[in-house]
C-alpha positions, 0 to 999 in steps of 0.5 A: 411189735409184740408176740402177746399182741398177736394172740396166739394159742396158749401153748405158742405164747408157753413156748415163746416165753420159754425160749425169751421171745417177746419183741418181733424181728421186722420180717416177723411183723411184716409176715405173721399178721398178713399169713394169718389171714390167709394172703399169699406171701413171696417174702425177701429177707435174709438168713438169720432174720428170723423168718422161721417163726415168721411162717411156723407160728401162722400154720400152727394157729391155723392148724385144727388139732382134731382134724387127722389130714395134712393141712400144712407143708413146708418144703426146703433144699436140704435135709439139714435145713428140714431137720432145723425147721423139724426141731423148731417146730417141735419144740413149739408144739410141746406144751399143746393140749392136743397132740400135733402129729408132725413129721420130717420126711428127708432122703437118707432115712427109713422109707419103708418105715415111713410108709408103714406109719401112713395110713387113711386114718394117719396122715400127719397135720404139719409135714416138714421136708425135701421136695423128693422124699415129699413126692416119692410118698406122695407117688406111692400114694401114702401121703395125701397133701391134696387136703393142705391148705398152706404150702411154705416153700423155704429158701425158694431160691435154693431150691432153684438153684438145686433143681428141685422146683420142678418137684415142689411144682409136682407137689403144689398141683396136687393141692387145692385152688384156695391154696395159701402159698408163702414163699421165702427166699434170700432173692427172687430170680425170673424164673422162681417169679415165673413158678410163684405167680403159677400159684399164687393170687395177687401175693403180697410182696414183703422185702425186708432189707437189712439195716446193714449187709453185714452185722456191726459185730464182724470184722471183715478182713481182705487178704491179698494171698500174693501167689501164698498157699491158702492152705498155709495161710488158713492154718496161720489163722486157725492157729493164730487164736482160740477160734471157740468154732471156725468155718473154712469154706470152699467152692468145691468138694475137692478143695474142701477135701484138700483143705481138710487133709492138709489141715489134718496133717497139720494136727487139727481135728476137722469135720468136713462138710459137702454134698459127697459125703453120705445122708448118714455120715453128715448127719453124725458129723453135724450132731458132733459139731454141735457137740463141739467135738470138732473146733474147725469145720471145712465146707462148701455153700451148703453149709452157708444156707440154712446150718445155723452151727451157734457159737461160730466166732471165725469163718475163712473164705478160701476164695470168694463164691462163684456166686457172689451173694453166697459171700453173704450167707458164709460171713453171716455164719458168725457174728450172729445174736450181738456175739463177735465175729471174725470173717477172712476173705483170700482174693488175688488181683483177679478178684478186684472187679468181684469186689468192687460189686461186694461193696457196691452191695454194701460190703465193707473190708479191711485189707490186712496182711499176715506178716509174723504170724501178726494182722497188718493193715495195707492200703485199700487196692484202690485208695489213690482213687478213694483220694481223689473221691473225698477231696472231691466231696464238699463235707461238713465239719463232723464227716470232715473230723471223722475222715481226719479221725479215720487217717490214724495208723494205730488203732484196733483192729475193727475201728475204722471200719465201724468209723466209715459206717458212722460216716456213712450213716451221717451222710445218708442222714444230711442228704435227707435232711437236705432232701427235707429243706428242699421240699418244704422251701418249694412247699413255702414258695408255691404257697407264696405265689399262690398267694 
């Protein structure tokens, strides 16, 4: 589907055709024209899907420029995230023949400043924001969100996962009955259900499932660490090549901190990202990573969700997240827009059953090692057991060439992988072809007996 099918205002239309959209993504054509008339939303999709634009160009149609109160509000988990969504919002409304006051209330900033540019007669008409900043002028009775008729919660699930839903509750019972609410999230837990049905009438469920769980463009590496330093080996491999921007991510602050001294003893230039370091200085180390003044970055997950830093060619999970579907969003860092990427994921043998659920998401890896400075492929930690699976297995002829193509030793680096994604996908393919010719035989003999 196409934007122009939409008929959107023309200032929107200016500024999809400046940026080059043209063709929706799937969230995109599943959300906008159902958000457009005004359904409660509770959408599943993962980062990078697009998602974004799938809620701001619904509130933007919807909002009356001459109308100087709050109509829409979109919350998000982190300040990082309120500022992304800010500057997409901003650069939509630049070509509006009216102007648009839209504000980006984040902890960290001027409050007081903030409070002084409120007023009866200055409320702004889009407010983007943390659920804290949002409520503590809410309670001093400076921003009246009691007229929005749009509530977007972003990363619905982070914001669990932070604590901050008890506050977007706050928030939400101060607005209307006939509220619109949308909700965006990567998964949706019990308990954020629970809160989403507290508000929502009859919500139109939208789950948009990747094609793959990770993009075709990513080579996915499994590294057996065998008792190694993982700081030695992350220094091997940011040094191995010309990485144009690589993420290192840790599951702790402390780690992270020791993974970023070691690497700046070693000579390199690191920025380090997590929840310790100040409003103010995280704020200035993200400006200089776009900048590109730094080509190595060393984080924690709150950079996996929501920081889109372009032009990530290499990421490098120390270990694997304490929440698996974390994996996801950290690999999903590079690789993005059709560029190439490299992911490295260190495991020891304690992490065998964490991976297995990986791949039972559908993740697939290449198990390597680092031997001279060089990536050398191993056997899979299981393969005797992949053995005895695909002897077991009556193929047909392609998926039999193609397993038989797959037993070569000296191929690129990458190729099997995409390999065992064709034979995927032609598996899937026979059984539903398979599945086909089974109905229409049964079709074909109740018709005879009927007959």
């Amino acid at each position: 589907m196409l934007f122009k099918d939409l008929h959107l205002k023309e200032y929107i239309q200016i500024a999809l055709n400046e940026a080059n959209f043209t063709t929706m993504t799937p969230v995109q054509t599943e959300v906008i024209p159902q958000a457009l008339k005004g359904e409660d939303l509770i959408v599943q999709s993962q980062t990078g899907s697009g998602k974004t634009h799938a809620f701001l160009l619904p509130i933007l149609q919807n909002i009356n420029e001459d109308v100087q109160e709050v109509q829409a509000v979109i919350t998000a988990p982190s300040r990082e995230l309120a500022t992304q969504l800010y500057q997409v919002a901003s650069s939509l409304i630049q070509a509006a023949d009216k102007p648009i006051r839209l504000e980006n209330y984040i902890g960290g900033t001027d409050k007081q400043r903030q409070l002084d540019q409120l007023g009866p007669d200055k409320q702004p008409q889009l407010v983007i924001g943390t659920p804290g900043r949002i409520f503590d002028l809410m309670s001093d009775n400076a921003l009246w969100v009691q007229t929005a008729k749009i509530l977007v919660v972003d990363e619905a699930d982070m914001t669990l996962d932070l604590g901050f839903l008890k506050i977007v509750d706050e928030i939400a019972s101060r607005m209307p009955q006939d509220l619109q609410m949308m909700a965006f999230s990567a998964t949706v837990p019990q308990e954020l259900r629970v809160f989403l049905n507290k508000y929502m009438v009859a919500p139109k469920v939208v789950t948009i499932k990747p094609k793959q769980v990770i993009s075709e463009t990513i080579e996915n590496y499994l590294i057996n660490t065998k008792g190694k330093s993982r700081e030695e080996l992350t220094y091997q491999l940011l040094t191995m090549g010309q990485p144009y921007l690589a993420l290192v991510f840790c599951n702790t602050k402390a780690y992270a901190d020791q993974m970023s001294l070691f690497l700046k003893e070693k000579g390199l230039k690191v920025a380090t990202i997590h929840g310790d370091i100040s409003s103010r200085e995280r704020k200035r180390v993200m400006k200089q990573i776009q900048n590109l003044d730094f080509q190595y970055v060393v984080a924690t997950d709150l950079a996996a969700r929501g920081i889109d830093i372009p032009g990530t060619s290499l990421v490098i999970n120390t270990e694997l997240p304490m929440e698996l579907e974390y994996f996801v969003h950290r690999v999903g860092r590079t690789g993005r827009n059709g560029l190439e990427g490299r992911a490295f994921t260190f495991v020891t043998p304690d992490d065998d059953q964490a991976v297995s659920d990986l791949e039972a998401m559908g993740v697939e890896f290449e198990p390597v090692e680092l031997r001279q400075g060089q990536l050398v492929e191993v056997k899979h930690r299981d393969s005797r057991k992949r053995r005895q699976d695909t002897a077991n297995v009556k193929e047909d002829p392609k998926v039999r060439a193609m397993i038989n193509q797959n037993k070569k030793k000296k191929v690129k680096p990458g190729y099997k992988r995409k390999l065992n994604w064709k034979i995927k996908e032609h598996r899937q393919a026979k059984a539903k072809q398979d599945r086909q010719a089974e109905k229409r035989s049964q079709k074909a003999a109740r018709r005879k007996n009927n007959q």
